[in-house]
Biopython code that builds the backbone (N, CA, C, O; Angstrom):
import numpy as np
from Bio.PDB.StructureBuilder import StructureBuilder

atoms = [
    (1, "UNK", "N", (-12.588, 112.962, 19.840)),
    (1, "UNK", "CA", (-12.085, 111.727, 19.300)),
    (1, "UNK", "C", (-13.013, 111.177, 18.216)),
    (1, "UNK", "O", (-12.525, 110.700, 17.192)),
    (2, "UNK", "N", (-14.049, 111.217, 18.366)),
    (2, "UNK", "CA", (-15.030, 110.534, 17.394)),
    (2, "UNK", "C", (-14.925, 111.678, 15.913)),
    (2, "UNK", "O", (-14.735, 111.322, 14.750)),
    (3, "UNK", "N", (-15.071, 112.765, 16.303)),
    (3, "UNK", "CA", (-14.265, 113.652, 14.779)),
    (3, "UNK", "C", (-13.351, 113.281, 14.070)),
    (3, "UNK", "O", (-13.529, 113.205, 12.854)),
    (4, "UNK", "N", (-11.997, 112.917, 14.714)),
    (4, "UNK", "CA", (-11.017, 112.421, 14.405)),
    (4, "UNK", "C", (-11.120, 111.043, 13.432)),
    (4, "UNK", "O", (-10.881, 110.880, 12.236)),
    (5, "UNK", "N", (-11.552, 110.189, 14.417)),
    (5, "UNK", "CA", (-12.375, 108.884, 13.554)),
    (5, "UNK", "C", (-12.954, 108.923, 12.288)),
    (5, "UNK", "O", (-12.645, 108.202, 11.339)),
    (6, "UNK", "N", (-14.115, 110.108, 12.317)),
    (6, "UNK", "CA", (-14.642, 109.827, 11.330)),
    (6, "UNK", "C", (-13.727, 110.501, 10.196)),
    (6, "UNK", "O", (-13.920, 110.096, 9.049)),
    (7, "UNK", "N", (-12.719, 111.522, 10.407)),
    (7, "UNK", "CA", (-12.499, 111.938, 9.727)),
    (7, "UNK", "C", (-11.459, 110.864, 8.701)),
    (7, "UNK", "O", (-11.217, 110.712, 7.504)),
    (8, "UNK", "N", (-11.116, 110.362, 9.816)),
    (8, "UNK", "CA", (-10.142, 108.918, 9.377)),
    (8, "UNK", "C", (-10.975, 107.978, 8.386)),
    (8, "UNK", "O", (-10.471, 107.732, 7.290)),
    (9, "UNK", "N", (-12.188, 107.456, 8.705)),
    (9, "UNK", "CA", (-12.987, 107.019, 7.582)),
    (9, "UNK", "C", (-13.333, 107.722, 6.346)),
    (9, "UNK", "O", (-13.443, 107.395, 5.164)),
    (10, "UNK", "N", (-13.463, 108.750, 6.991)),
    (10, "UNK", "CA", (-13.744, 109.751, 5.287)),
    (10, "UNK", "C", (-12.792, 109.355, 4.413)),
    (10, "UNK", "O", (-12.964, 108.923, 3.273)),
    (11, "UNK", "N", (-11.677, 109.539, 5.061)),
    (11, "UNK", "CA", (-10.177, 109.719, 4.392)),
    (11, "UNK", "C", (-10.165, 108.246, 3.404)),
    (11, "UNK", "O", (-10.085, 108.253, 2.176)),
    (12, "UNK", "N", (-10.255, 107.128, 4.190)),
    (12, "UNK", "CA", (-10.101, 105.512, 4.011)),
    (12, "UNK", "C", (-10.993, 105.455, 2.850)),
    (12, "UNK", "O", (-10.557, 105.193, 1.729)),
    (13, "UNK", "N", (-12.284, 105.705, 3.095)),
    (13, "UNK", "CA", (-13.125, 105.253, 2.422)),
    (13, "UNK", "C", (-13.566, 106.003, 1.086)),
    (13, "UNK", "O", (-14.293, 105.382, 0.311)),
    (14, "UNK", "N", (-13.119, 107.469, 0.728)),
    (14, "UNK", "CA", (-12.947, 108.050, -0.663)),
    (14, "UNK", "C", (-11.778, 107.381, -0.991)),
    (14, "UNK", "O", (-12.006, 106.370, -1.656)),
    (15, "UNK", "N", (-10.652, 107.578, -0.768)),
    (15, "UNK", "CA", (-9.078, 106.665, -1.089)),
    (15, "UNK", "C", (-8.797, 105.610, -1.285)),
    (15, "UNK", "O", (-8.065, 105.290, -2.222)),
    (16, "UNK", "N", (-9.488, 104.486, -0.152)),
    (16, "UNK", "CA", (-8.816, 104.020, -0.224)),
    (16, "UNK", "C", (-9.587, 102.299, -0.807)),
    (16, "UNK", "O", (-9.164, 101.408, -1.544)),
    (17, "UNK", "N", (-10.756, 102.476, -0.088)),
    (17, "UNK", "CA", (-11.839, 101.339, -0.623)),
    (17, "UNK", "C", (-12.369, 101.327, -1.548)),
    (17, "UNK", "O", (-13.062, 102.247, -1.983)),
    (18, "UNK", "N", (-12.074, 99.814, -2.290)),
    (18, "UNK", "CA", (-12.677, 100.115, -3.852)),
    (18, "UNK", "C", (-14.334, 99.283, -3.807)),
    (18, "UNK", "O", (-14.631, 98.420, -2.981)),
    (19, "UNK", "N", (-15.013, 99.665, -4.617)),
    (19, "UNK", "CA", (-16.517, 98.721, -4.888)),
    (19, "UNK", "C", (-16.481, 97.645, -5.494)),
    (19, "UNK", "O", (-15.637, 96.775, -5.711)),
    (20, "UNK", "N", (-17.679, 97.855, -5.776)),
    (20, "UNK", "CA", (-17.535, 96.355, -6.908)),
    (20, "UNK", "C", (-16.974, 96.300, -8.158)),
    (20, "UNK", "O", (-16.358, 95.387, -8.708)),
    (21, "UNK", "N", (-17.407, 97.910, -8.706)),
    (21, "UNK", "CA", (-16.462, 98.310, -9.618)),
    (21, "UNK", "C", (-14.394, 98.110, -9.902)),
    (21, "UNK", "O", (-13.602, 97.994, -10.838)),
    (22, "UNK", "N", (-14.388, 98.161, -8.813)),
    (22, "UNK", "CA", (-12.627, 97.718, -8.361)),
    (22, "UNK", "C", (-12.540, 99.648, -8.442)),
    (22, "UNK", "O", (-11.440, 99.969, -8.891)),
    (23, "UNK", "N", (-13.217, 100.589, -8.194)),
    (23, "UNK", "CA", (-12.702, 101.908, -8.318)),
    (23, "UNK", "C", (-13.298, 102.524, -6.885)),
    (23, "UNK", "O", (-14.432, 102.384, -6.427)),
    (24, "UNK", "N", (-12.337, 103.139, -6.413)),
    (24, "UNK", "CA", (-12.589, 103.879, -5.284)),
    (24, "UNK", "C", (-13.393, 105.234, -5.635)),
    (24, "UNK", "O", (-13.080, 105.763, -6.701)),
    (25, "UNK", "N", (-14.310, 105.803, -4.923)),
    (25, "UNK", "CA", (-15.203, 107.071, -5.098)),
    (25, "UNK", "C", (-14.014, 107.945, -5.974)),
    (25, "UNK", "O", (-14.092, 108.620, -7.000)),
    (26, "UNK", "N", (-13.282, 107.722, -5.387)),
    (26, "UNK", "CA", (-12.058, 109.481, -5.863)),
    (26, "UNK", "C", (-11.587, 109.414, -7.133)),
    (26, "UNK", "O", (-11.299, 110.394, -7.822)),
    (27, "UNK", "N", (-11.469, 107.801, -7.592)),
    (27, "UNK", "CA", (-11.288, 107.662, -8.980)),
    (27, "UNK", "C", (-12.495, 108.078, -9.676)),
    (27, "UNK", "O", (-12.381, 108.974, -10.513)),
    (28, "UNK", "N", (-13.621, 107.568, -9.456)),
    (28, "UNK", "CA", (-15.312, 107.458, -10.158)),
    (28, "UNK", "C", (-15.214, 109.165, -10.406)),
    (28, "UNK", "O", (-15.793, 109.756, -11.318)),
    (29, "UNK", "N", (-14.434, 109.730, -9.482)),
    (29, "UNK", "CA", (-15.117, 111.584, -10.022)),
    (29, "UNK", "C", (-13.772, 112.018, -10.322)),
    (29, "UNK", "O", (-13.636, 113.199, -10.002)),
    (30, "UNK", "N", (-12.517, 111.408, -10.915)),
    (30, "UNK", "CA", (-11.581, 111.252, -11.579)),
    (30, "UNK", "C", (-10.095, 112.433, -10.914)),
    (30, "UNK", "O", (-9.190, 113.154, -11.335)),
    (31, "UNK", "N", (-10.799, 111.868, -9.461)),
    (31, "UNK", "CA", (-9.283, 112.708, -8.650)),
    (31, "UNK", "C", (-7.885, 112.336, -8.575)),
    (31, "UNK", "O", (-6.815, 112.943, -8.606)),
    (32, "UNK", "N", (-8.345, 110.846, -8.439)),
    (32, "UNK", "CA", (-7.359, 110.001, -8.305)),
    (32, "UNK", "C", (-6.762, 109.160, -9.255)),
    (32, "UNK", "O", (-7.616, 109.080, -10.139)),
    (33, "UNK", "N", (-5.917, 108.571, -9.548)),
    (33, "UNK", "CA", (-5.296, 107.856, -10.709)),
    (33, "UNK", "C", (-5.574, 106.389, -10.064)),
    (33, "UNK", "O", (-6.044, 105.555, -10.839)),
    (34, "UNK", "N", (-5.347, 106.019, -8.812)),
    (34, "UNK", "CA", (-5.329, 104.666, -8.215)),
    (34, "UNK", "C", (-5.878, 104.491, -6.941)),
    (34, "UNK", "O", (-6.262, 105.481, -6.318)),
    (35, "UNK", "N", (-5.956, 103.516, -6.529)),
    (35, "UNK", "CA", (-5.864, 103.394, -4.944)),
    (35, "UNK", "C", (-4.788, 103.755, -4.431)),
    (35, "UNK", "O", (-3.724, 103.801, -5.048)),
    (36, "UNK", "N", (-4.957, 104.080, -3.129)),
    (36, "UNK", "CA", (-4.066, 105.044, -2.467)),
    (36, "UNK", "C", (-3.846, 103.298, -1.302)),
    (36, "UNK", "O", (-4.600, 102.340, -1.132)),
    (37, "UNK", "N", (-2.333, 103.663, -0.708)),
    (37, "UNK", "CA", (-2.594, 102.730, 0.025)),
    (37, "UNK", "C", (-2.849, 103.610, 1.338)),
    (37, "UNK", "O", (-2.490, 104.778, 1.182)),
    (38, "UNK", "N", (-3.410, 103.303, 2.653)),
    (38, "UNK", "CA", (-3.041, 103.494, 3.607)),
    (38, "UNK", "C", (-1.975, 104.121, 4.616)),
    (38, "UNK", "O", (-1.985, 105.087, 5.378)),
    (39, "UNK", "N", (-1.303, 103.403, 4.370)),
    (39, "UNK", "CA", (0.525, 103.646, 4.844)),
    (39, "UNK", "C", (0.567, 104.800, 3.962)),
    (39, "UNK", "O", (0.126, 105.684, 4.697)),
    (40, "UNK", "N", (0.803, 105.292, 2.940)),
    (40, "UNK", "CA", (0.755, 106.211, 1.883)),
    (40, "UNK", "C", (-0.222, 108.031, 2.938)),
    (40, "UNK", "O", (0.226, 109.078, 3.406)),
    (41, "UNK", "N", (-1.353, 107.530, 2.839)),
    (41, "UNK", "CA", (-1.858, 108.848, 4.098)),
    (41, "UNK", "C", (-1.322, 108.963, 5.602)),
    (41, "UNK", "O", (-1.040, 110.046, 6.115)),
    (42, "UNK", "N", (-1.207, 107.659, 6.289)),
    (42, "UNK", "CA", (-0.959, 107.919, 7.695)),
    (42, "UNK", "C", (0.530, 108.425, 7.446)),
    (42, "UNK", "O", (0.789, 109.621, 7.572)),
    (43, "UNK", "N", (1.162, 107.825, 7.216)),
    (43, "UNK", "CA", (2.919, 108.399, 6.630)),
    (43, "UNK", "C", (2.967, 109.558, 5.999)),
    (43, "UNK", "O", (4.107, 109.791, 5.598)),
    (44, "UNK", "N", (2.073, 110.515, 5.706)),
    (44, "UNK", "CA", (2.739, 111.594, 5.027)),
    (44, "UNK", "C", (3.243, 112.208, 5.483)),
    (44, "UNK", "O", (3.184, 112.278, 6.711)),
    (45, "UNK", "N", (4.569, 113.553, 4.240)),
    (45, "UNK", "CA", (5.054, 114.250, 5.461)),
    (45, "UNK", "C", (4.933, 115.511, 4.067)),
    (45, "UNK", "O", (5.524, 115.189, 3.036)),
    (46, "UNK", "N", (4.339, 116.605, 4.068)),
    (46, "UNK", "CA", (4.048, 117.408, 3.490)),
    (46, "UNK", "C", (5.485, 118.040, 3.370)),
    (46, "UNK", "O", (5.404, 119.017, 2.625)),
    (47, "UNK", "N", (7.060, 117.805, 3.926)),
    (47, "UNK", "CA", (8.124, 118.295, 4.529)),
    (47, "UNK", "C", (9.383, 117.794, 3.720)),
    (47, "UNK", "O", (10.552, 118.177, 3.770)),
    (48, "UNK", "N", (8.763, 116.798, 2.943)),
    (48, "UNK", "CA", (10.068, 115.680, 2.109)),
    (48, "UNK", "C", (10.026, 116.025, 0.741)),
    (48, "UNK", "O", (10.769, 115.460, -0.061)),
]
sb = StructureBuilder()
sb.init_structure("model")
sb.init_model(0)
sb.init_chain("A")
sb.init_seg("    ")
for serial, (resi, resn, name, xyz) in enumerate(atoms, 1):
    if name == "N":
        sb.init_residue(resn, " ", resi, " ")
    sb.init_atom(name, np.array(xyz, "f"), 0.0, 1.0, " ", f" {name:<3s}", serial, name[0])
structure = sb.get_structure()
């Protein structure tokens, strides 16, 4: 369970939390276009 967790923070916290900058890590190394919301990862369905 605690794997799981952290893996859940990993996830949150490259994606989804921004700094002071207003840019989340994933933007700063230019993966991402935006913040991701939340609902957006727990909801995925690799299937749709």
């Amino acid at each position: 369970m605690v794997g799981k967790c952290l893996d859940i923070f990993r996830v949150w916290y490259n994606w989804c939390f921004t700094g002071e900058d207003g840019l989340t890590p994933a933007e700063r190394l230019g993966v991402a276009k935006g913040k991701v919301r939340m609902e957006d990862i727990v909801y995925f369905d690799p299937y749709a």
